[in-house]
C-alpha positions in Angstrom: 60.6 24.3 -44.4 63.9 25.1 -42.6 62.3 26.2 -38.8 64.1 30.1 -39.2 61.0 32.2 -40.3 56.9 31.1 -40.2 56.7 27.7 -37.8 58.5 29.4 -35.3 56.2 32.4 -35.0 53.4 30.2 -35.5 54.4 28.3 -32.1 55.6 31.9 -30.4 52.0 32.9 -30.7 50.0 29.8 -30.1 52.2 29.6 -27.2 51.5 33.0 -25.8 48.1 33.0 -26.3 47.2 29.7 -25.1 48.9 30.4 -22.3 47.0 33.8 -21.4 43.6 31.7 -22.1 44.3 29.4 -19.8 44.1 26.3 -22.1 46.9 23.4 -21.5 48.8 23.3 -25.1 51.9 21.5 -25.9 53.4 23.3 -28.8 56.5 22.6 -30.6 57.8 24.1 -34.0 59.9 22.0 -36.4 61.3 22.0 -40.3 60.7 19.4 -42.9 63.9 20.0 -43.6 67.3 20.0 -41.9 68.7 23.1 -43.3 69.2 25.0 -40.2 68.7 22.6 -37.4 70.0 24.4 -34.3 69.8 28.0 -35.5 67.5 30.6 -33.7 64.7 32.2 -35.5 65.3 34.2 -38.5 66.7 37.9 -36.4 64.1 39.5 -38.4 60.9 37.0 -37.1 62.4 37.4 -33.4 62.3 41.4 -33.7 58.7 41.3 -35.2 57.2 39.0 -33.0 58.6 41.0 -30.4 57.4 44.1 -30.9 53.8 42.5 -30.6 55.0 40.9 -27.6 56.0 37.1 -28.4 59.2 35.3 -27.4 60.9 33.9 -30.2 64.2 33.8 -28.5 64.5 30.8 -26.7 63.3 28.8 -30.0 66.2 26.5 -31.7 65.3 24.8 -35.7 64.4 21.0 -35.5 63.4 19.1 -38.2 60.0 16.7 -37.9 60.6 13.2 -37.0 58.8 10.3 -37.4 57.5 10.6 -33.1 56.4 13.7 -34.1 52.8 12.2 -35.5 52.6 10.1 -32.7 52.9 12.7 -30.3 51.0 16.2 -31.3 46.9 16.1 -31.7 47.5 18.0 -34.4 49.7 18.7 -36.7 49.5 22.4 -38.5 51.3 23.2 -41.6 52.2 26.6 -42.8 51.4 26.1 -46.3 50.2 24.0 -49.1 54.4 22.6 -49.9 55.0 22.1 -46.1 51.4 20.0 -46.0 52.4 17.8 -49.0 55.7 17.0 -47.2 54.0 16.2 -43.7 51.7 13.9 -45.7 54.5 12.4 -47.4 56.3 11.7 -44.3 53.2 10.7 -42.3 51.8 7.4 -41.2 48.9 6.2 -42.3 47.1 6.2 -39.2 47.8 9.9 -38.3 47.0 11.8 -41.5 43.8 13.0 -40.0 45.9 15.0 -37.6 47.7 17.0 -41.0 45.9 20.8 -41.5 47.2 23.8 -42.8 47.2 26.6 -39.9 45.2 28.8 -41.9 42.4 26.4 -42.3 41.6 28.4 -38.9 42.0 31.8 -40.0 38.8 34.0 -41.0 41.4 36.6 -43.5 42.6 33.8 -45.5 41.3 30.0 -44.7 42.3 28.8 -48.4 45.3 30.7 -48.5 49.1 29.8 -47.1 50.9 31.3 -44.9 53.5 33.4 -47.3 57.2 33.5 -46.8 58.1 37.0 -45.8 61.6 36.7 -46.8 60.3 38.4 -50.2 58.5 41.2 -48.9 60.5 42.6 -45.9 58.9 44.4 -43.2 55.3 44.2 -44.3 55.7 40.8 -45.0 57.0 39.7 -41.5 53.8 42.2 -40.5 51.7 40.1 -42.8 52.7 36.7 -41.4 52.1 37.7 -38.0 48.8 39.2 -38.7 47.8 35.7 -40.5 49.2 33.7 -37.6 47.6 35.7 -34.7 44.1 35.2 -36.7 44.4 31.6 -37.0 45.8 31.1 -33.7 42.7 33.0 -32.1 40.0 30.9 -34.0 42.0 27.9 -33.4 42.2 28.5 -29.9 38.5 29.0 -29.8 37.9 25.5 -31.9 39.9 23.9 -29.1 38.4 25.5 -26.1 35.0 24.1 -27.4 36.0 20.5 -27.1 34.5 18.7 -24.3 36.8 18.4 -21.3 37.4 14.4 -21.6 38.3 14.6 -24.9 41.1 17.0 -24.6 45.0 16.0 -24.3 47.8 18.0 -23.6 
């Protein structure tokens, strides 16, 4: 909700990986809310990330904005909450483009993607774990899409 913690690693990730695939992907992370607009990733999400190799570093907290659902293909939320507040927020004619990120993942499609604030180490662990599965299917969804029908 505030861009610190999950979105952030979420984009770190997709990023990375899309990156090392090959596949063009515009990725950008953002809050629904403004609580710490301009702040870095949570310390804790930067050290994780980077022990598994992912760049959190350069990342600063924005909060969605109405060009937002214009702009992005789609739109990936990391939970149930964050997905109610997209949809809220959203215009008509781009809800199709609203998903929860682990609608990709194969360890927990129904499931959210948890705030590790609660749970410490093995909850940053956790979050990463849930984000690098979705992120591979997803990636794998998207490299399946005819050629014309792809956008940046």
């Amino acid at each position: 909700m505030g861009n610190i913690c999950r979105s952030p690693t979420a984009e770190g990730v997709l990023r990375a990986k899309a990156q090392a695939s090959g596949l063009a992907v515009r990725v950008d992370s953002c809050g629904t809310h403004d609580y710490h607009v301009g702040e870095p990733p949570d310390r804790r999400s930067q050290a994780h990330a980077a022990r598994r190799g992912y760049d959190l570093a350069a990342q600063r907290a924005r909060q969605v904005t109405a060009a937002d659902y214009a702009r992005f293909d789609l739109i990936l939320a990391m939970d149930s909450r964050n997905l109610a507040l997209l949809a809220a927020r959203c215009p008509a004619e781009h809800r199709h483009k609203l998903q929860r990120l682990l609608a990709f993942s194969t360890l927990d499609p129904d499931g959210d993607v948890p705030d590790p604030y609660y749970d410490g180490d093995a909850g940053f662990e956790r979050v990463l774990d849930l984000i690098e599965d979705a992120v591979d299917h997803l990636l794998a969804t998207l490299q399946t899409v005819p050629e014309g029908a792809k956008r940046s």
